[in-house]
DSSP file (Angstrom, degrees, kcal/mol; ACC not computed):
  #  RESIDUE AA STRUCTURE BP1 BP2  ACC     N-H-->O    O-->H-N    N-H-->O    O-->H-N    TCO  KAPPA ALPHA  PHI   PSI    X-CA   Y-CA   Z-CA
    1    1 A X     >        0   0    0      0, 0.0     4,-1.4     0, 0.0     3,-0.3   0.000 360.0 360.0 360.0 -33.7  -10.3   -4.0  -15.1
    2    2 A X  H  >  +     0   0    0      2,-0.2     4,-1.2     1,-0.2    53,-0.0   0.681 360.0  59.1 -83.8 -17.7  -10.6   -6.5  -12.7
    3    3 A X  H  > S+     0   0    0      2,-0.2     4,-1.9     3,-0.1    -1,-0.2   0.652 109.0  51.9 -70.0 -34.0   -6.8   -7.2  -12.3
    4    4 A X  H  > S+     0   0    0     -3,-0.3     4,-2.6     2,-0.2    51,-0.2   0.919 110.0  47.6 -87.1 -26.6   -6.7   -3.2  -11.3
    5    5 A X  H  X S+     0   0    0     -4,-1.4     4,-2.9     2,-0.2    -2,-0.2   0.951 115.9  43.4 -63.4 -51.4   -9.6   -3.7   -8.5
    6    6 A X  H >X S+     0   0    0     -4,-1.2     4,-1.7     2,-0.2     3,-0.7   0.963 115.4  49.6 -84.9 -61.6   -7.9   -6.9   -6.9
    7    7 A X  H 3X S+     0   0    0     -4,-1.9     4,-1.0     1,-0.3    -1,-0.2   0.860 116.1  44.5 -25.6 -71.9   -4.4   -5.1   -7.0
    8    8 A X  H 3X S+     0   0    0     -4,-2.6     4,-1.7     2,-0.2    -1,-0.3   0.804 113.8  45.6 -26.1 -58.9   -6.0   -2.2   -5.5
    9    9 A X  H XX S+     0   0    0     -4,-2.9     4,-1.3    -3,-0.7     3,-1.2   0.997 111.9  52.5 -75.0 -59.9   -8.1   -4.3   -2.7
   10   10 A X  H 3X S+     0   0    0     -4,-1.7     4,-0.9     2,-0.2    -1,-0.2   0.630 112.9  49.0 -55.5 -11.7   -4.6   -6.6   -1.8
   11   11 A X  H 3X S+     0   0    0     -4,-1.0     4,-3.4    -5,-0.4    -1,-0.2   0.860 114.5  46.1 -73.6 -46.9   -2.8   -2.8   -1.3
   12   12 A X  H << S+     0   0    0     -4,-1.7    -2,-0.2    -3,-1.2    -3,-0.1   0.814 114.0  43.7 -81.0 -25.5   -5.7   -1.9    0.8
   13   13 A X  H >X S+     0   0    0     -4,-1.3     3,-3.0     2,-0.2     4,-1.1   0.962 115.3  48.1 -77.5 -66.0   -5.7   -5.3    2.9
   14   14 A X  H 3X S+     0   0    0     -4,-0.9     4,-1.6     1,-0.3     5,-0.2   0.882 104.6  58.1 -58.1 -44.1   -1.8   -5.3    3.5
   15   15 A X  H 3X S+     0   0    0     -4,-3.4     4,-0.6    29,-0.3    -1,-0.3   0.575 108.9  52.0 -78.7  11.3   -2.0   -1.4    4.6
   16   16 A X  H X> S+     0   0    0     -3,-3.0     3,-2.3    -5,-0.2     4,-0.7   0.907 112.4  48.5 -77.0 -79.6   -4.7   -3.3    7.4
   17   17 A X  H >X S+     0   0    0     -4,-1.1     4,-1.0     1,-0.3     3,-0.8   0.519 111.0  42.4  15.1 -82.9   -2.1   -5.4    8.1
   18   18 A X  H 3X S+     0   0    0     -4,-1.6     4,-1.7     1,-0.3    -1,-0.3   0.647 110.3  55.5 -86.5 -45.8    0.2   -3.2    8.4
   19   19 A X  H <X S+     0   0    0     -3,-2.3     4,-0.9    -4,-0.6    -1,-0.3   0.851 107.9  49.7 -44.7 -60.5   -2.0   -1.0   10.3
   20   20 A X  H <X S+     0   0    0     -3,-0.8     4,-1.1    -4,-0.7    -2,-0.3   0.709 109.1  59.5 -68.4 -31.5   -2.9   -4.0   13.1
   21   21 A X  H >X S+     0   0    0     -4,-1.0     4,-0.9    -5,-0.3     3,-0.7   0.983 104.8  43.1 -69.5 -57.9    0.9   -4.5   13.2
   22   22 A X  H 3X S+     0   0    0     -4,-1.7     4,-0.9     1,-0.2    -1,-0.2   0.343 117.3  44.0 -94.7 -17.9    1.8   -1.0   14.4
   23   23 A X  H 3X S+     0   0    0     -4,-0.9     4,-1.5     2,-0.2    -1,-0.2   0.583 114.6  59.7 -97.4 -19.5   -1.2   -0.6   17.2
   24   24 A X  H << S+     0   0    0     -4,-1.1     4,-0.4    -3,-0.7    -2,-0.2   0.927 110.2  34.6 -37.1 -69.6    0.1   -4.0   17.9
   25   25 A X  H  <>S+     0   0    0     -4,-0.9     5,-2.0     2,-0.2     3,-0.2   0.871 114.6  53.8 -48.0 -71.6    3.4   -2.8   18.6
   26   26 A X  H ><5S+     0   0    0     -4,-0.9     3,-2.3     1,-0.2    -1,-0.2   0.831 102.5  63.7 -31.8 -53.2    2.4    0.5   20.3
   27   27 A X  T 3<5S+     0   0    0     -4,-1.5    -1,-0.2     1,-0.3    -2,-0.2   0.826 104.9  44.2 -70.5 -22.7    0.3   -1.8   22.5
   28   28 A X  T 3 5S-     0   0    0     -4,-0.4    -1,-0.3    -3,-0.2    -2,-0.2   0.490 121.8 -99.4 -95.8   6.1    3.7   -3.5   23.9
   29   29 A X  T < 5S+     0   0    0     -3,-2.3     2,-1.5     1,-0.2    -3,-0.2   0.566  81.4 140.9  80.9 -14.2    5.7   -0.3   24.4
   30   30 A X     >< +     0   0    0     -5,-2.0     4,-1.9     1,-0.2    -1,-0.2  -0.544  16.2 158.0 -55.6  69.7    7.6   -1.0   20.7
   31   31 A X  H  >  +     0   0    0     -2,-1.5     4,-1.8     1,-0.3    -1,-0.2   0.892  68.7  39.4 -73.4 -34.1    7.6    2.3   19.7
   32   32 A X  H  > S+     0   0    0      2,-0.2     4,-1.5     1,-0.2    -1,-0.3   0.734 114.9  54.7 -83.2 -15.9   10.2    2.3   17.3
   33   33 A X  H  > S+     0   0    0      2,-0.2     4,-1.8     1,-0.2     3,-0.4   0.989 114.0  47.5 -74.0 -49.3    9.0   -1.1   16.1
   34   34 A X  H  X S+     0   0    0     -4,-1.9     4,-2.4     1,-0.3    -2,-0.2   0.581  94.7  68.1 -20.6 -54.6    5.6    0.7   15.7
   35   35 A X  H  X S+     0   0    0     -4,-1.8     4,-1.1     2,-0.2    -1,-0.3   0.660 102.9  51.1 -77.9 -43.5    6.8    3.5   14.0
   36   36 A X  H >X S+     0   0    0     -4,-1.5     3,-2.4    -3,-0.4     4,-2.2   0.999 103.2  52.5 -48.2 -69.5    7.5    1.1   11.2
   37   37 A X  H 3X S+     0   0    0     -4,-1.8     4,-1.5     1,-0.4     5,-0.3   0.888 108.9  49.0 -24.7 -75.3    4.8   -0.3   10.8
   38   38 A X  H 3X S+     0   0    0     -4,-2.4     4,-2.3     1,-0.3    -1,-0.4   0.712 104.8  54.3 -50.4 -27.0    3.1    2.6   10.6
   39   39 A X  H <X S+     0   0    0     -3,-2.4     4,-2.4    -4,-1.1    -1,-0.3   0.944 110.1  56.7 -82.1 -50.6    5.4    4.1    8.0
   40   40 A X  H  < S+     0   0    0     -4,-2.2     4,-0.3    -3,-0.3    -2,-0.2   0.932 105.8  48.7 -36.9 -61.8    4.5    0.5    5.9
   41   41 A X  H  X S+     0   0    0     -4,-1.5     4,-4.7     1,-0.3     5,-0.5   0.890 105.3  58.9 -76.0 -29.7    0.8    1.2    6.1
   42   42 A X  H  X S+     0   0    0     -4,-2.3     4,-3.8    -5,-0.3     3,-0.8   0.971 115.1  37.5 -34.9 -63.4    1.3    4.9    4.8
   43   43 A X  H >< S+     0   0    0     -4,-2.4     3,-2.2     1,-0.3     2,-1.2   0.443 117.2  50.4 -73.6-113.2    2.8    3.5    1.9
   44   44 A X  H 3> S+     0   0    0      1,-0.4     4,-0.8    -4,-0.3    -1,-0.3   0.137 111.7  45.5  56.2 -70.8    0.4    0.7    1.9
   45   45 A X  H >X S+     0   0    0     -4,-4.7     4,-2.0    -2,-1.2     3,-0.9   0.947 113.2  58.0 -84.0 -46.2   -2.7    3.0    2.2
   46   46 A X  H <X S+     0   0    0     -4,-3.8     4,-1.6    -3,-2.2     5,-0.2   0.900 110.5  41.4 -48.1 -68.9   -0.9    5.4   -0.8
   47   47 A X  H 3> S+     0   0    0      1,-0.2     4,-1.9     2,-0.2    -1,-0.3   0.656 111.5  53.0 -47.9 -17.4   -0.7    2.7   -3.1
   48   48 A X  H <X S+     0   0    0     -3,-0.9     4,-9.8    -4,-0.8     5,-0.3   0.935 109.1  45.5 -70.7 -63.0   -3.7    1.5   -2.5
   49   49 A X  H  X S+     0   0    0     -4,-2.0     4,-1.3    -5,-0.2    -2,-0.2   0.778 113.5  57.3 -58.6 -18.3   -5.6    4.6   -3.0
   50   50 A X  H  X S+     0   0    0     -4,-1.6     4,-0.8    -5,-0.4    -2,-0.2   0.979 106.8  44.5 -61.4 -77.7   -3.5    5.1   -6.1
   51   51 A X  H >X S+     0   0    0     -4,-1.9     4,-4.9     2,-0.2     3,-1.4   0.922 110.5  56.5 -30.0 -60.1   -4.3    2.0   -7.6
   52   52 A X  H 3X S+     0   0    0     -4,-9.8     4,-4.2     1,-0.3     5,-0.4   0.956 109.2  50.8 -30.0 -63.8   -8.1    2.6   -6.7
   53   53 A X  H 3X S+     0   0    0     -4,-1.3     4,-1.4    -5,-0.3    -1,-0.3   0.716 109.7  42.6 -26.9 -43.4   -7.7    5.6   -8.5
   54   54 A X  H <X S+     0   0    0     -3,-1.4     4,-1.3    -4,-0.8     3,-0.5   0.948 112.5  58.3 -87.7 -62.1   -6.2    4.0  -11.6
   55   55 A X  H  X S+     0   0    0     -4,-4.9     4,-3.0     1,-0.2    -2,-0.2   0.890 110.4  43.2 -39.3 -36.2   -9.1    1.0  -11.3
   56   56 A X  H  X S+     0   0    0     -4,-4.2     4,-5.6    -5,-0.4    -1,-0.2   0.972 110.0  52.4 -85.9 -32.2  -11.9    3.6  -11.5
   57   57 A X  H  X S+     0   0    0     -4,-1.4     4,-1.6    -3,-0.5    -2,-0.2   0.955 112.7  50.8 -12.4 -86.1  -10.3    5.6  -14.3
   58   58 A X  H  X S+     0   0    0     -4,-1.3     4,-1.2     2,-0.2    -2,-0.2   0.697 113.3  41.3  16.7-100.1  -10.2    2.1  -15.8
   59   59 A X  H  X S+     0   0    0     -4,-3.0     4,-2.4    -5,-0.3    -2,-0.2   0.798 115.9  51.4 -29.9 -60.0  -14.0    1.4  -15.2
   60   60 A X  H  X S+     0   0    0     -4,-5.6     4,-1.1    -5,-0.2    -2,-0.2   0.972 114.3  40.7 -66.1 -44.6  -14.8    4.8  -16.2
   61   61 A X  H  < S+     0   0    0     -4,-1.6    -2,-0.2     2,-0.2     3,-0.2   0.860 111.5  59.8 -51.1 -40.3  -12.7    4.4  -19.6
   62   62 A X  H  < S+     0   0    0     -4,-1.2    -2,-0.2     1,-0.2    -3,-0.1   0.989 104.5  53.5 -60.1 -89.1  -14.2    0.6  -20.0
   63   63 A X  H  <        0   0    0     -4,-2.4    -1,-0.2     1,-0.2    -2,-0.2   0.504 360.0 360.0 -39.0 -34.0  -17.9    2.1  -20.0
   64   64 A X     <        0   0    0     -4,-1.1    -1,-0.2    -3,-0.2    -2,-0.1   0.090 360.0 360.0 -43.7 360.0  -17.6    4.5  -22.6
């Protein structure tokens, strides 16, 4: 259970990342460089929230 939380939280930290990269970017006139980024932290922030998903599932199954 705790393997799916920390999976989850390192998705959600990289789509930061990823996030900081891309306003980063934006901030220099690098649009298209930007425009990556951002397309990482989509995916980034999907998996993450995926994962969550699957971790509370988990949790919820775990308790029962």
């Amino acid at each position: 259970m705790k393997d799916a939380h920390n999976k989850a939280a390192e998705n959600h930290e990289t789509a930061a990342k990823s996030h900081r990269s891309a306003a980063e970017a934006h901030g220099k006139n690098d649009h298209s460089k930007g425009k990556e980024h951002a397309n990482q932290a989509q995916q980034h922030s999907q998996n993450a929230h995926d994962q969550s998903k699957a971790a509370v599932a988990k949790s919820n199954q775990q308790q029962k």
